[in-house]
C-alpha positions as CSV (number, residue, x, y, z in Angstrom):
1,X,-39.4,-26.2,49.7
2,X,-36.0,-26.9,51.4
3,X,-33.0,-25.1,50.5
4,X,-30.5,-27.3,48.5
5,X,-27.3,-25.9,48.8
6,X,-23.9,-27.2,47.8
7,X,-20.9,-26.3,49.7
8,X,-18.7,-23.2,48.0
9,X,-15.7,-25.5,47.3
10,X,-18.2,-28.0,45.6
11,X,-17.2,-27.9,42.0
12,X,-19.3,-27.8,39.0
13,X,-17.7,-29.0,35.3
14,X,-17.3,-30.7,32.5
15,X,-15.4,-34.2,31.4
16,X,-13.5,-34.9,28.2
17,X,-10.9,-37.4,26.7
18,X,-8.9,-36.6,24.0
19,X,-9.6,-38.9,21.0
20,X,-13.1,-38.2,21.3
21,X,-13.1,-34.0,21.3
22,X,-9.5,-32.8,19.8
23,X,-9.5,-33.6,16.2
24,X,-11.9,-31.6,14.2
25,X,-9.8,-29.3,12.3
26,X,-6.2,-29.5,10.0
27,X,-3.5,-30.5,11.7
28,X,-5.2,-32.0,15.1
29,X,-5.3,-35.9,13.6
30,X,-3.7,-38.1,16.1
31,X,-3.1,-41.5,13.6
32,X,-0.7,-42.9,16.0
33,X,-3.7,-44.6,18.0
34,X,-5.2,-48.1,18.3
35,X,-8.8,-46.4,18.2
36,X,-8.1,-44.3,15.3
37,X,-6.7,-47.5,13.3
38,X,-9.9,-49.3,14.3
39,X,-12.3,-47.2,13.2
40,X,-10.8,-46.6,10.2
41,X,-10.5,-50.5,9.5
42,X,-12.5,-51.4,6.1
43,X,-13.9,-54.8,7.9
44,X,-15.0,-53.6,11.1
45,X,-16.6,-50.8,8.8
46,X,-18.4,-52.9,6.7
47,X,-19.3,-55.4,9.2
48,X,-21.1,-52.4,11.2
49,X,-18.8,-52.9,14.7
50,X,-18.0,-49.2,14.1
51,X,-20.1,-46.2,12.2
52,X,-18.2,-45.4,9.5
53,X,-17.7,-41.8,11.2
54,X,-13.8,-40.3,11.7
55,X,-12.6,-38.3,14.5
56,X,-10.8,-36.6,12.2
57,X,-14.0,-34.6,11.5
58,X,-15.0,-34.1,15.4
59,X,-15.6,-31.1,17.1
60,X,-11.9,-30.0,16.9
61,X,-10.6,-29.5,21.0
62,X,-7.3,-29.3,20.3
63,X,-7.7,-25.9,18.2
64,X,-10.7,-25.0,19.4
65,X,-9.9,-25.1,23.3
66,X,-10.2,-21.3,24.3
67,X,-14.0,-21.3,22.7
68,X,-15.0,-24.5,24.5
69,X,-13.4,-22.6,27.9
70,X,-15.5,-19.4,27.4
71,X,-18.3,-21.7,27.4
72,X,-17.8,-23.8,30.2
73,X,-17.0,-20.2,32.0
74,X,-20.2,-18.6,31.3
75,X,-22.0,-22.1,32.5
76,X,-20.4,-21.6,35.7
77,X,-17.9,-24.4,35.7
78,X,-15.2,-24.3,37.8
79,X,-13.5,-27.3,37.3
80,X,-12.7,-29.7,34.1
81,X,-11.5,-32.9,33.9
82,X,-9.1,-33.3,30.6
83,X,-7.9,-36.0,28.7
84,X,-4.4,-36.3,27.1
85,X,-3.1,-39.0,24.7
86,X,-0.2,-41.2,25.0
87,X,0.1,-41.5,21.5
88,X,0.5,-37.7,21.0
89,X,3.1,-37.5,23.3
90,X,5.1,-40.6,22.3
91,X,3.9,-41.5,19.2
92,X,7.6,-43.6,18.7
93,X,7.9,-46.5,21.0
94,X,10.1,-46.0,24.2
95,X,11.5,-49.4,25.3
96,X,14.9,-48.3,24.6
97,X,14.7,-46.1,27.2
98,X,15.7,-48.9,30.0
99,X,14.5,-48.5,33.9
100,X,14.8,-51.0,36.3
101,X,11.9,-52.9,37.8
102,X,11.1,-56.0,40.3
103,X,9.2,-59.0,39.0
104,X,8.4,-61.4,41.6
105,X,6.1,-64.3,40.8
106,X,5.1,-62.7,37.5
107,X,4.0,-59.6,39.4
108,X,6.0,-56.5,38.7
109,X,5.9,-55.1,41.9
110,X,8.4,-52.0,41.4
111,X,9.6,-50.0,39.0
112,X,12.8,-47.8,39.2
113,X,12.0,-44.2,37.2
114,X,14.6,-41.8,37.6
115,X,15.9,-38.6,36.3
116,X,17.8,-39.5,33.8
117,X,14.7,-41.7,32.2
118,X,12.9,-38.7,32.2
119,X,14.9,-36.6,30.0
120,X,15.7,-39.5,27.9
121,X,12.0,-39.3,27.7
122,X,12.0,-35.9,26.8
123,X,14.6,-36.7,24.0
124,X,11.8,-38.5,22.0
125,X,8.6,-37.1,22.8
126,X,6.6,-35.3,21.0
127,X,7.5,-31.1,22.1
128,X,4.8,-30.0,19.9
129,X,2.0,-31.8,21.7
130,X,3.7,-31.4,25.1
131,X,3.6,-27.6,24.2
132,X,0.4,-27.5,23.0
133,X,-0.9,-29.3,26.1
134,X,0.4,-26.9,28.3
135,X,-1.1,-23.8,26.7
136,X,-4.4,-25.7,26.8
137,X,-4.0,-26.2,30.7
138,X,-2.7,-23.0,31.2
139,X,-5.7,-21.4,29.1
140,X,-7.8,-23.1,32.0
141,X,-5.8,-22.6,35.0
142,X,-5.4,-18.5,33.7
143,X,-9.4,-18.4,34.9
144,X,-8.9,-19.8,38.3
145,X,-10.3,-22.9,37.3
146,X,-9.4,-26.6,39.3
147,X,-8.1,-28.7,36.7
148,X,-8.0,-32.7,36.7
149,X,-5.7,-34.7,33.9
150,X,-6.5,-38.0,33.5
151,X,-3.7,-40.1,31.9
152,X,-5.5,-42.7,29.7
153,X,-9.0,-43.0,28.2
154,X,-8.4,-46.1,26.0
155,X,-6.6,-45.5,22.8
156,X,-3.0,-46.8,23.2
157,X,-0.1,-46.2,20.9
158,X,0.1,-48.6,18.3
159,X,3.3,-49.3,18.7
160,X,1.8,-51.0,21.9
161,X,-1.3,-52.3,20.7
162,X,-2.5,-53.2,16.6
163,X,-5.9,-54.7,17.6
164,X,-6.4,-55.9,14.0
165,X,-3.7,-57.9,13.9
166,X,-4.3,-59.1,17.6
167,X,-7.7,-60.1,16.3
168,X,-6.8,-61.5,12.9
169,X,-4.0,-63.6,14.6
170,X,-6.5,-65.1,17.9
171,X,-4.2,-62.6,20.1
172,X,-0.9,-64.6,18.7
173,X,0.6,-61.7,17.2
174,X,1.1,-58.2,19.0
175,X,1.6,-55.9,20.2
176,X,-1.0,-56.9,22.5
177,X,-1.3,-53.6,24.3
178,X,-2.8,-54.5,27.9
179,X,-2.0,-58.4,27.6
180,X,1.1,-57.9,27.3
181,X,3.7,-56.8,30.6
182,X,5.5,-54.4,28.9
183,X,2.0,-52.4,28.7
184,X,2.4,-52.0,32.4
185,X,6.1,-50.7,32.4
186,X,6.4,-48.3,29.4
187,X,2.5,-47.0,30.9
188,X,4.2,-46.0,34.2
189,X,7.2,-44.2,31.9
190,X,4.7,-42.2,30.3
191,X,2.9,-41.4,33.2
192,X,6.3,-40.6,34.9
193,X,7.2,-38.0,32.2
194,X,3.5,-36.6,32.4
195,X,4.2,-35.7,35.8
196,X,7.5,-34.3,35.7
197,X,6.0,-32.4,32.6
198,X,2.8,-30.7,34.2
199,X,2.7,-31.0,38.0
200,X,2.9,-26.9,37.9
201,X,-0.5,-26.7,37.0
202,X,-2.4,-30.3,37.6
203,X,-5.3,-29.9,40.9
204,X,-5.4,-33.8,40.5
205,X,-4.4,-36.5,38.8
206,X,-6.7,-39.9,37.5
207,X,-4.1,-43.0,36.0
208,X,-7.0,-44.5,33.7
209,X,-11.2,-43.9,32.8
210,X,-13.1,-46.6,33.0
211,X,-10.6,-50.0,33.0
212,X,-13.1,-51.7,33.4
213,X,-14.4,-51.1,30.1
214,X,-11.6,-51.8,27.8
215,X,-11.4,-55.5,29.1
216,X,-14.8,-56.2,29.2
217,X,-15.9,-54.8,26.0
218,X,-12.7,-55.7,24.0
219,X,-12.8,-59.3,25.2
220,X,-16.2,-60.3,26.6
221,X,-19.0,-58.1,24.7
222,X,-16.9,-58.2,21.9
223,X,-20.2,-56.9,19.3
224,X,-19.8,-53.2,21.1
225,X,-17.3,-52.7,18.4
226,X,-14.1,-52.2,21.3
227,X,-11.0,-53.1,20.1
228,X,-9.7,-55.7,19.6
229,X,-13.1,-57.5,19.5
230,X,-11.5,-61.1,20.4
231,X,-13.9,-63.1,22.4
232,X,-11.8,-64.6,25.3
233,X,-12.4,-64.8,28.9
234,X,-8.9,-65.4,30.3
235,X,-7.4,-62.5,28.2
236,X,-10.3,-60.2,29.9
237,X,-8.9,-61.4,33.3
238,X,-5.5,-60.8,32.3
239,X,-6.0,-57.3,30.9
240,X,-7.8,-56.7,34.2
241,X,-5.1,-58.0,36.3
242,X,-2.5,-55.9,34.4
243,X,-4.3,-53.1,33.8
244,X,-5.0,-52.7,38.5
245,X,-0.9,-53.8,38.3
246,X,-0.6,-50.5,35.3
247,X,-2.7,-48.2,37.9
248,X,-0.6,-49.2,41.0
249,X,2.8,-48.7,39.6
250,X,1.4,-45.0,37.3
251,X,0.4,-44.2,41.3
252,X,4.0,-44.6,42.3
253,X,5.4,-43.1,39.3
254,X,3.1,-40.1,39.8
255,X,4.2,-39.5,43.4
256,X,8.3,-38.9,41.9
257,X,7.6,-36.0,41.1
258,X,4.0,-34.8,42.3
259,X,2.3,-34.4,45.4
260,X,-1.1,-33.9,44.0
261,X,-3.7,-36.0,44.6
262,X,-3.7,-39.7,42.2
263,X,-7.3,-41.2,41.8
264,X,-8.8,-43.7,39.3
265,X,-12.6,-43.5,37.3
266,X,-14.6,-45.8,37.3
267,X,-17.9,-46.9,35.5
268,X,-20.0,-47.8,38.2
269,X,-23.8,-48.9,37.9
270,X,-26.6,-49.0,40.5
271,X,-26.8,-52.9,40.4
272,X,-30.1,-54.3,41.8
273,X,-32.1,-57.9,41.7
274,X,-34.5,-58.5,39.7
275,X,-36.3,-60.2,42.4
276,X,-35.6,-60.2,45.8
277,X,-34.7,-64.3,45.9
278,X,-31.7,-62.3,43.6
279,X,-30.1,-59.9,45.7
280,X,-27.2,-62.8,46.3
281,X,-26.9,-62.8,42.6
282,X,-26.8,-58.7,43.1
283,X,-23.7,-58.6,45.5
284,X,-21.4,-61.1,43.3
285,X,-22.1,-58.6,40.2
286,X,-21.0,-55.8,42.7
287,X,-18.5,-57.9,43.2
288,X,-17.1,-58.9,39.7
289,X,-17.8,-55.7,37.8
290,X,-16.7,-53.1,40.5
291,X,-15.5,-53.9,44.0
292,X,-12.8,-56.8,42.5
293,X,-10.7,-53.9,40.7
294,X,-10.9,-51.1,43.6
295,X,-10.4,-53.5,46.5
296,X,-7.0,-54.8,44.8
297,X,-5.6,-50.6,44.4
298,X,-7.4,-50.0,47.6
299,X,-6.6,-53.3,49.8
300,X,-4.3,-55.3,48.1
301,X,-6.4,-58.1,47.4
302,X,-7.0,-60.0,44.5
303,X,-9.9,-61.9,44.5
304,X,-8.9,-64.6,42.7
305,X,-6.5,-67.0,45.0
306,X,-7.3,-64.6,47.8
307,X,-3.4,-62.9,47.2
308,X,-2.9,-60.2,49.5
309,X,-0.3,-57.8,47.7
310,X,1.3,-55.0,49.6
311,X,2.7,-53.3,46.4
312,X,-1.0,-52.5,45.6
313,X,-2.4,-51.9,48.5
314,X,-3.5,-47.8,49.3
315,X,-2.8,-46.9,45.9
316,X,-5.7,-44.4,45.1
317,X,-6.3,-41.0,46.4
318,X,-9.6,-40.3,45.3
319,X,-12.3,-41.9,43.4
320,X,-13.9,-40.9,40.0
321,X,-17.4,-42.2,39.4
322,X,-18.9,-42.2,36.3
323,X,-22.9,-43.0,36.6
324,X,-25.2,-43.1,33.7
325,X,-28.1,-45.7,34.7
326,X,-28.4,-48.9,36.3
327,X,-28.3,-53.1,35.5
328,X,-30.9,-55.1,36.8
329,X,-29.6,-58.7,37.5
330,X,-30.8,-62.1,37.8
331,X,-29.4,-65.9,38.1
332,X,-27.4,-67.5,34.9
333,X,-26.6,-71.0,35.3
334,X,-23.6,-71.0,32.9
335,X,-21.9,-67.2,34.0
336,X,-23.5,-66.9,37.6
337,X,-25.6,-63.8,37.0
338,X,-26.4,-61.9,33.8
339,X,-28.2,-58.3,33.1
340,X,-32.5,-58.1,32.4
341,X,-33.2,-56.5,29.2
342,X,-35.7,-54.0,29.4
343,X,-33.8,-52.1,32.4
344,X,-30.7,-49.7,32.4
345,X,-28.5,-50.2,29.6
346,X,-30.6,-52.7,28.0
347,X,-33.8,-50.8,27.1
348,X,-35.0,-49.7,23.6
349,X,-33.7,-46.6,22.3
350,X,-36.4,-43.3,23.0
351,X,-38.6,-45.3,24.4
352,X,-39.7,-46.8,28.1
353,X,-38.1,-49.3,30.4
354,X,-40.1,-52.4,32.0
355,X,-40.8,-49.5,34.9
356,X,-42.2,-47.0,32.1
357,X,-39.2,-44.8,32.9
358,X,-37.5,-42.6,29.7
359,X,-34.5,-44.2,27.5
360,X,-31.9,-42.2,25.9
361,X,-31.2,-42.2,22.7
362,X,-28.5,-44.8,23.1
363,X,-31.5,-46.9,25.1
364,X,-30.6,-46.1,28.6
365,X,-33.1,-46.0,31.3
366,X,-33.3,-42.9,33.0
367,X,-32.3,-43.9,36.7
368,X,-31.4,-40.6,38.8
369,X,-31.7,-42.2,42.1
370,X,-29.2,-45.0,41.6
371,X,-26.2,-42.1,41.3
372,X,-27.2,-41.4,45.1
373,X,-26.9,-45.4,46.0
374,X,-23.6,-45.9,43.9
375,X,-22.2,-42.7,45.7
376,X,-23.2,-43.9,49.3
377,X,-22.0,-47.1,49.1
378,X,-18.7,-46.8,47.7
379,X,-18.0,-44.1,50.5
380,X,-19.2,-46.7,53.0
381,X,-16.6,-49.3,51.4
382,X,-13.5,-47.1,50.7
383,X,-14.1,-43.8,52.9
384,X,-12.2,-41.8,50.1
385,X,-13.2,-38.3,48.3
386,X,-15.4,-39.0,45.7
387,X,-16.0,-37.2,42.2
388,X,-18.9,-37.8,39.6
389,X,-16.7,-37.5,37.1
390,X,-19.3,-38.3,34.2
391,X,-22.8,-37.9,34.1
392,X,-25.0,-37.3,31.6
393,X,-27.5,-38.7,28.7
394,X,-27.8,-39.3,24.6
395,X,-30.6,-36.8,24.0
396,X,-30.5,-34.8,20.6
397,X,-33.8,-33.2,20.9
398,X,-32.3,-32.4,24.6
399,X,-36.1,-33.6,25.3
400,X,-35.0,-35.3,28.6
401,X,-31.7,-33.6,29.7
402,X,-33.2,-30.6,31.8
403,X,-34.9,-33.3,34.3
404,X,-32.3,-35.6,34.0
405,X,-28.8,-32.8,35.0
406,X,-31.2,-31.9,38.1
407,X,-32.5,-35.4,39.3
408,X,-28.8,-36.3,39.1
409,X,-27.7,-33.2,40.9
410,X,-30.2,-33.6,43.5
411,X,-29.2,-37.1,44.0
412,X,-25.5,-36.2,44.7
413,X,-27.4,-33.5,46.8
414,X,-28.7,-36.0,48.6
415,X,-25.4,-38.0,49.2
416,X,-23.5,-35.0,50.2
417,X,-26.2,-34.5,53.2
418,X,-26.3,-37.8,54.2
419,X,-22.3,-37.6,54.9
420,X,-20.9,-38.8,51.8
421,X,-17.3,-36.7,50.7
422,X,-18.5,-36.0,47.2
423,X,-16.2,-33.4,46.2
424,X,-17.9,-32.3,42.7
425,X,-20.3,-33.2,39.2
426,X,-19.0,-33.4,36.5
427,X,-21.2,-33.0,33.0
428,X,-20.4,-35.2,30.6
429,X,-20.4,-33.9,28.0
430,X,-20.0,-29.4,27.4
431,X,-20.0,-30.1,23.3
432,X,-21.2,-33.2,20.9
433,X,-18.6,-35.9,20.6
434,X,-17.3,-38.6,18.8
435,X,-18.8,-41.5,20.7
436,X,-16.4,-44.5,19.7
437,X,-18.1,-47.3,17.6
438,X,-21.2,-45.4,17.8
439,X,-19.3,-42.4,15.6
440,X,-21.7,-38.5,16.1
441,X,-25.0,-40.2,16.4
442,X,-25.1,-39.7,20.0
443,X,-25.1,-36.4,21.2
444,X,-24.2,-35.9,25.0
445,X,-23.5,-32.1,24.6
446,X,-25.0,-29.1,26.8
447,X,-23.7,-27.4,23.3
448,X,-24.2,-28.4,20.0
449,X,-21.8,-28.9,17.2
450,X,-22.0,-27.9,13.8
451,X,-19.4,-30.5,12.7
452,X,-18.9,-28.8,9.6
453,X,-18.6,-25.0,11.0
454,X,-17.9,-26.0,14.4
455,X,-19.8,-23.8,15.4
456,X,-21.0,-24.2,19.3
457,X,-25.0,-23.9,19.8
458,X,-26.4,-23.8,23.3
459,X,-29.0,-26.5,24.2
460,X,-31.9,-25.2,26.6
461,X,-30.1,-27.6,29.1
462,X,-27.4,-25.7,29.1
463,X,-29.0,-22.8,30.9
464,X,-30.1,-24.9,33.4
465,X,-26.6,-26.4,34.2
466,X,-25.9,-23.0,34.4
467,X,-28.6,-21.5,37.1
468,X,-27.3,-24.2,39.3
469,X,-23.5,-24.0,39.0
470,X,-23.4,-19.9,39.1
471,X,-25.7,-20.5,42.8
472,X,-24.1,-23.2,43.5
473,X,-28.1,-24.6,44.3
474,X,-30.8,-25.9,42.9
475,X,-33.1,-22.9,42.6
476,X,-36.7,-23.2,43.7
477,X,-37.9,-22.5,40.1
478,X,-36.3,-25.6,39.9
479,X,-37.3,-27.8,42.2
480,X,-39.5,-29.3,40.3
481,X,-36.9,-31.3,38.1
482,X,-35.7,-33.5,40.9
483,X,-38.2,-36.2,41.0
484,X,-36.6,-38.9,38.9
485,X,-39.1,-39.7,35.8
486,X,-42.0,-41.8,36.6
């Protein structure tokens, strides 16, 4: 068998937001949230949008931190990409704190954050999160460890976003959180302070996980139970369009006070035809679901009108790709090109795909070889540093997991050789989590979670993340795994 070797500065770790890992224990509930108002919402509870489960009762991060980091330590990790919420940090709105900023043809293009913002923006933050987030860094950073923040992983204050009244009022009544402007100029603030805050100890930095999610589950599949569950097409553009202007001006902001390399993550599927008299219908849902938001931060351009804007273009870094299976596609006459069930996300729950590949729990098709085609072409299109930055699978009987962390390894493996500047895997996830709507019944952990105790229980996986992060290979004994399932 060949050798499959990763490079000594290739890094092996974990991903984690906040809402879905901190709160667990006494004292860690963050109820300044949209997310944590929308699960907790009676209708949407009885209406079965969301579970019924509370992060409140989660696996309890935020007091729990130096257990989950001896963990990750004897797995090998090196690196781990944390989450921190705005709404712990400012959970009082900070539009009286003024800046400056350019608006030209709608398009706020600029935004003036000085000094004196940010210690007016230290005035009214919250110093015991901002203190607690720093000893949680520096417990990390103490082990030698790379550390990424990344600034937003959906929740918003609610001071900047009630989705139940948003949705009770047909989006007349706010705050509208990404719909509305101000979104875009008290996001760069925060980001701003974040900086200023923690630059000391950040390897890298990511503005937003997955945009492309919030817009298109809040206001397209609105039955995912994603707030605000508002079926409406323009307000999915909008959110879009302010949400690449939100990335683009937290970039600048960023760079005030940090030299530290700014990237964005993204959800990115392998997107194939489902016949070959399809593969036209294949590139325009590259298109619409990925290359439309990275060309604008990348290029400048936005798609629609073909608008070339200069204060958007070169505004990322690095690029975070989170991979989990593919979409097979094929014509719609009424929205141009629509997803197959019975392949990647669409599949039945622990059962096949069409192709007699494994589902996950949550009913995604197993599809290791797609991580190496989203990784090589990406690279061919933006020729940045790349990052999985999530990767990983439902499984509670951690039944498929073992194959599935070394198929996905190998396929990065192959990338890397093939020239691709993949710079590290991130598992997603080291312990169970609260998975939004879906509540604790989908567990993505290498550990398990007593969510009573919180306890931490090694899955078998585990020790097989952990023979190829400590080598730094895939180990002959190994080898076996990295055929994708069949």
């Amino acid at each position: 068998m060949s050798r499959v070797s990763f490079p000594k500065d290739f890094v092996f770790g974990f991903s984690e937001s906040g809402f879905q890992f901190e709160m667990g224990l006494p004292g860690s509930e963050d109820p300044n949230g949209d997310w944590w108002a929308w699960v907790h919402d009676t209708d949407n509870i009885r209406a079965g949008l969301v579970s019924g489960d509370f992060p409140e009762d989660g696996p309890g991060y935020w007091h729990l931190y130096r257990m989950d980091h001896d963990i990750a330590e004897r797995l090998g990790m090196d690196a781990a990409r944390l989450g921190m919420e705005w709404s712990r940090i400012f959970s009082k709105p900070t539009f009286d704190v003024k800046v400056d900023y350019s608006l030209e043809k709608r398009y706020i293009t600029h935004i003036n954050i000085k000094e004196e913002h940010l210690k007016k923006l230290d005035e009214i933050a919250n110093k015991e999160a901002v203190e607690h987030y720093r000893e949680i860094f520096q417990d990390w950073k103490a082990r030698g460890k790379k550390l990424i923040v990344c600034l937003y992983h959906w929740p918003l204050p609610l001071w900047m976003h009630d989705p139940i009244k948003a949705r009770r009022s047909a989006l007349r009544e706010g705050p509208l959180g990404w719909l509305d402007k101000r979104c875009v100029i008290e996001f760069a603030k925060y980001v701003a302070y974040v900086a200023w805050k923690y630059n000391d100890l950040v390897d890298a930095w990511a503005t937003m996980n997955e945009p492309n999610v919030v817009y298109s589950q809040g206001y397209i599949n609105v039955k995912s139970g994603f707030p605000p569950g508002f079926l409406d097409l323009g307000a999915a553009m909008k959110t879009m369009m302010n949400m690449i202007e939100a990335h683009a001006r937290a970039y600048d902001a960023i760079k005030i006070s940090s030299k530290k390399p700014v990237g964005i993550i993204y959800a990115v599927s392998c997107i194939e035809p489902l016949k070959s008299e399809d593969e036209d219908v294949a590139r325009r849902a590259r298109r619409e679901s990925t290359y439309a938001f990275l060309d604008a931060i990348t290029r400048g351009v936005i798609e629609q009108g073909n608008i070339i804007r200069d204060d958007l273009r070169g505004r990322l870094d690095w690029l975070g790709v989170n991979y989990y299976t593919r979409l097979v596609v094929t014509s719609d006459a009424r929205l141009g090109w629509r997803a197959v069930p019975g392949y990647g996300f669409l599949c039945q729950p622990d059962s096949l795909s069409l192709t007699g590949r494994p589902t996950s729990d949550f009913g995604w098709e197993v599809y290791p070889e797609g991580l190496h085609k989203v990784l090589s072409d990406l690279y061919a299109r933006y020729k940045l540093p790349l990052m999985v930055t999530e990767n990983g699978i439902a499984d509670k009987s951690d039944r498929l997991r073992p194959r599935f962390i070394v198929s996905h390894i190998h396929q990065t493996y192959l990338a890397l050789k093939e020239g691709v500047d993949v710079r590290g895997y991130l598992h997603w996830a080291l312990v169970d989590n609260y998975e939004w709507a879906s509540g604790f019944n989908m567990k993505f952990g290498l550990c398990q979670v007593d969510l009573k105790t919180k306890k931490r229980y090694l899955r078998p996986s585990a020790l097989i993340f952990r023979e190829i992060a400590t080598r730094k290979s895939i180990p002959e004994e190994l080898q076996y795994l990295t055929e994708p399932p069949c």
